[in-house]
C-alpha positions as CSV (number, residue, x, y, z in Angstrom):
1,X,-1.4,-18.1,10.2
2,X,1.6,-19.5,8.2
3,X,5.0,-20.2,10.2
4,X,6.8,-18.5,7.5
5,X,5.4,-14.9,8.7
6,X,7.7,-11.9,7.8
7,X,7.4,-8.5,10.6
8,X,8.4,-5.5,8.5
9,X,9.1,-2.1,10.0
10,X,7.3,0.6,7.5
11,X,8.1,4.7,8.5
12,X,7.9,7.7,7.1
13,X,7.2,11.3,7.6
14,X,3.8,11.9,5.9
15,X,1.3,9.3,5.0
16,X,-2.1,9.7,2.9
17,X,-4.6,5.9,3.0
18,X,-7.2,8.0,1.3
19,X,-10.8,7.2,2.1
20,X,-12.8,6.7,-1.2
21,X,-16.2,8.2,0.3
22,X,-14.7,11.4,-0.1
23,X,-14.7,12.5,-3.6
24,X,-13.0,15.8,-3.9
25,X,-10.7,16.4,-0.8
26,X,-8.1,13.5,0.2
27,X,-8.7,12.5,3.9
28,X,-6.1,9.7,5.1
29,X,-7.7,6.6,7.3
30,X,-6.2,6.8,10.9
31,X,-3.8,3.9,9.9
32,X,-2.6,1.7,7.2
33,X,-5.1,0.2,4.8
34,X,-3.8,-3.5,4.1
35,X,-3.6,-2.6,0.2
36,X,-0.7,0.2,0.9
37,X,1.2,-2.7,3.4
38,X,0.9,-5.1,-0.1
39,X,2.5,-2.5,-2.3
40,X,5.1,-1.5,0.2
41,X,6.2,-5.3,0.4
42,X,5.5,-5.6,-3.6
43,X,8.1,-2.7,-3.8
44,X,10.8,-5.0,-2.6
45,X,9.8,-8.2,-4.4
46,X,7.1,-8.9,-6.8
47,X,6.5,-11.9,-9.0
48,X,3.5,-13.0,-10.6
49,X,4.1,-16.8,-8.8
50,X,3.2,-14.9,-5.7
51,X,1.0,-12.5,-4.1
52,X,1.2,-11.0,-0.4
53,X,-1.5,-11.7,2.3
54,X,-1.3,-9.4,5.2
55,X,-2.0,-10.3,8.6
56,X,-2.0,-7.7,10.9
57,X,-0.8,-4.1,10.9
58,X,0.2,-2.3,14.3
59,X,0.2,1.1,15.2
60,X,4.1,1.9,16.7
61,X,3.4,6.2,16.9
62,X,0.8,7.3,18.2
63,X,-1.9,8.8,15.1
64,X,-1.2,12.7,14.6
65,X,-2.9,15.1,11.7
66,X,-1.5,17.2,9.2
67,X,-3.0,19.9,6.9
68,X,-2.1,21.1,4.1
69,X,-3.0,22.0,0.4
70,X,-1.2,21.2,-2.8
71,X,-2.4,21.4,-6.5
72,X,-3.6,18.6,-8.3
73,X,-4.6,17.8,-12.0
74,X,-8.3,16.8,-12.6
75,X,-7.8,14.4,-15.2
76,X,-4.9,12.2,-16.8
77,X,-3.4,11.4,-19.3
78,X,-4.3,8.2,-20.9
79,X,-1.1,5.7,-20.6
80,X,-2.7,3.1,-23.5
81,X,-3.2,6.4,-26.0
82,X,0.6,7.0,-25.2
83,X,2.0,3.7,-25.5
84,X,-0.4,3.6,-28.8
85,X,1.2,6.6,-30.2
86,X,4.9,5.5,-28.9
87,X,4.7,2.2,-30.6
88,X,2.4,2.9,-34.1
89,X,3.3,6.9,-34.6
90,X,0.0,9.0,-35.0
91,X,-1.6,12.4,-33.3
92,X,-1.6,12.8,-29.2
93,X,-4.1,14.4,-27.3
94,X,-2.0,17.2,-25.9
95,X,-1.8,17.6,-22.2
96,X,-0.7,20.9,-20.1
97,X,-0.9,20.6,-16.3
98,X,-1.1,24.2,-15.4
99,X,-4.7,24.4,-17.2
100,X,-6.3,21.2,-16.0
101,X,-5.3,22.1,-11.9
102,X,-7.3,22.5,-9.1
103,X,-6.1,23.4,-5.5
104,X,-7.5,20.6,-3.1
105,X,-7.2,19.7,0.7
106,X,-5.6,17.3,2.3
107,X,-5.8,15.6,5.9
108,X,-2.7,13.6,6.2
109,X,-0.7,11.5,9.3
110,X,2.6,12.8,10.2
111,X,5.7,10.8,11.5
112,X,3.8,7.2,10.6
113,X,5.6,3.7,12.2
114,X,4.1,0.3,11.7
115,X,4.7,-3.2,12.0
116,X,3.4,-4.9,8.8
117,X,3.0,-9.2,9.2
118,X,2.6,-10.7,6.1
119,X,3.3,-13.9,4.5
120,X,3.5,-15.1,0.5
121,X,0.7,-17.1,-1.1
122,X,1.5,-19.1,-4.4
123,X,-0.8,-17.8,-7.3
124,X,-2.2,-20.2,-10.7
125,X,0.9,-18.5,-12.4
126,X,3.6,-20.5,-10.2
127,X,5.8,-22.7,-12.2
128,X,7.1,-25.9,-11.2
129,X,10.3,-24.3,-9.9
130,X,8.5,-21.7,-7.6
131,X,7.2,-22.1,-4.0
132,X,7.1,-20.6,-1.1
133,X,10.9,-21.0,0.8
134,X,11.9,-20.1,-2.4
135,X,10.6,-16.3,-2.4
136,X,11.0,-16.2,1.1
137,X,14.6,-16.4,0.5
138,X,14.6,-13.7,-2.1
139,X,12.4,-11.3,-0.2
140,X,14.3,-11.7,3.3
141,X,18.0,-11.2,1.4
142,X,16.6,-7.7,-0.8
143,X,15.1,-6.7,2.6
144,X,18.4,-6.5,4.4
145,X,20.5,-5.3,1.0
146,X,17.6,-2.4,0.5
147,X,16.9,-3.4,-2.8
148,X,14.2,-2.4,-4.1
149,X,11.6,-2.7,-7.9
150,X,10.6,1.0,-7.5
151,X,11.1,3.4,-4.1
152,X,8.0,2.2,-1.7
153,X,5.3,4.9,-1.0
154,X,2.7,5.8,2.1
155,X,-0.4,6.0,0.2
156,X,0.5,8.9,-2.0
157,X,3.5,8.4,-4.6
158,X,4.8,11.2,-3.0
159,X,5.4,10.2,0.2
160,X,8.1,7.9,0.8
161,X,8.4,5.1,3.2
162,X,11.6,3.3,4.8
163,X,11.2,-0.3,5.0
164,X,13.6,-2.7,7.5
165,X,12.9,-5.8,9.4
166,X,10.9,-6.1,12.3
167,X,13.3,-7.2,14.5
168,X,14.0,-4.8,17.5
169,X,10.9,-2.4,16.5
170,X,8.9,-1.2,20.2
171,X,5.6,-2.5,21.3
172,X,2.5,-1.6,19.5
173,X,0.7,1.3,21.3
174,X,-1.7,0.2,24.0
175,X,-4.6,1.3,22.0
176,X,-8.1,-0.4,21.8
177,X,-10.8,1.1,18.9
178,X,-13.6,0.1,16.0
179,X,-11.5,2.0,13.0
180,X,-14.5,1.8,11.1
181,X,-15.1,0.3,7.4
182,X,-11.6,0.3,6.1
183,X,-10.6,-0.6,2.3
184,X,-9.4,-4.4,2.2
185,X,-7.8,-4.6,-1.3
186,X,-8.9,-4.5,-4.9
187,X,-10.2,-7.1,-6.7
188,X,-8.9,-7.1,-9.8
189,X,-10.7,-8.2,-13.0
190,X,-13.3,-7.6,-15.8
191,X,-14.4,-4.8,-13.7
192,X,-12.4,-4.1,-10.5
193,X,-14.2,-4.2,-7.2
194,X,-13.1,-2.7,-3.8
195,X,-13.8,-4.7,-0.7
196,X,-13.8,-3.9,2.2
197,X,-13.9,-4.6,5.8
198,X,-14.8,-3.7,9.6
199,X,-11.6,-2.6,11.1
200,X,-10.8,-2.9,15.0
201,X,-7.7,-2.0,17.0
202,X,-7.5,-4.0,19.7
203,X,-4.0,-3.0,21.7
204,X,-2.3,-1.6,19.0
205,X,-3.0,-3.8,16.8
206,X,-5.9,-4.4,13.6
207,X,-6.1,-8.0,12.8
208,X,-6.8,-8.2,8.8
209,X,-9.2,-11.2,7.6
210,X,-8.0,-13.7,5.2
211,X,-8.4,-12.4,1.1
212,X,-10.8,-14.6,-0.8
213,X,-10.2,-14.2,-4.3
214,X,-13.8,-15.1,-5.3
């Protein structure tokens, strides 16, 4: 693991790491997937020099369910035809919400705390200016001044986190369990590609392999 590791404190009161098996309803994983602890941190600083490789996750709360249902669209909008139509002029497929929604479950975590360790990696976009202490610099200074590119979410858009340094946070919980096949991250390319992995807690805390980007 790299010396320069950050520990981030991520909270909130509802969470949703949606399983993809399930097609229709939205079921949450029992804890953070390692994609949703990138995009928190990418929240606070993103760059295309860099991308975030997360370490470990641990479990601060113990795991509690919440039920509810909400209405959701089936379909959306497509944001190319949009921009398309925002830059060149032209005809727009008209969208109305209140006749494409459907009513659908969702099994969520309440009252989420975790301590997110992750450290920046340098991507073929770097410049010859950009490296590592550099962003670290950045990152730690917007942490403690609560800056952030957009408000930092728990899965869902909306449900927000709070995001502080993971200084003074409590133990992980003394909890030891297979999680199961969790979701890794996305590939992104051509065609993206989900990978994923076999998840363990092991006293609080999953242990997240190292991201191969081939």
């Amino acid at each position: 693991m790299p010396d320069s590791t950050f520990r981030v404190r991520v909270r909130g009161e509802i969470a949703c790491f949606t399983r993809p098996e399930f097609s229709t309803e939205r079921v949450s994983y029992e804890l953070m997937t390692p994609s949703s602890a990138r995009g928190v941190l990418e929240a606070i600083l993103w760059k295309p020099a860099i991308r975030w490789e997360i370490h470990s996750i641990a479990l601060l709360n113990p795991v509690r369910w919440i039920e509810f249902r909400r209405n959701e669209v089936n379909s959306r909008v497509s944001t190319r035809d949009a921009a398309s139509a925002a830059l060149h002029g032209g005809t727009f497929r008209e969208f109305y919400a209140d006749e494409d929604r459907a009513q659908r479950n969702t099994l969520a975590l309440r009252d989420v705390d975790y301590l997110v360790e992750a450290s920046i990696r340098m991507t073929t976009r770097a410049g010859a200016e950009d490296n590592p202490s550099k962003f670290h610099d950045i990152f730690t200074r917007r942490l403690l001044r609560g800056q952030q590119h957009f408000q930092p979410y728990l899965g869902c858009r909306e449900f927000p986190a709070w995001v502080e340094p993971g200084e003074g946070a409590p133990n992980p919980r003394d909890e030891t369990r297979i999680l199961g096949l969790m979701l890794h991250d996305i590939a992104f390319g051509p065609k993206n590609e989900g990978r994923f992995f076999e998840a363990r807690l092991e006293h609080g805390v999953m242990r997240v392999p190292e991201w191969k980007a081939s």
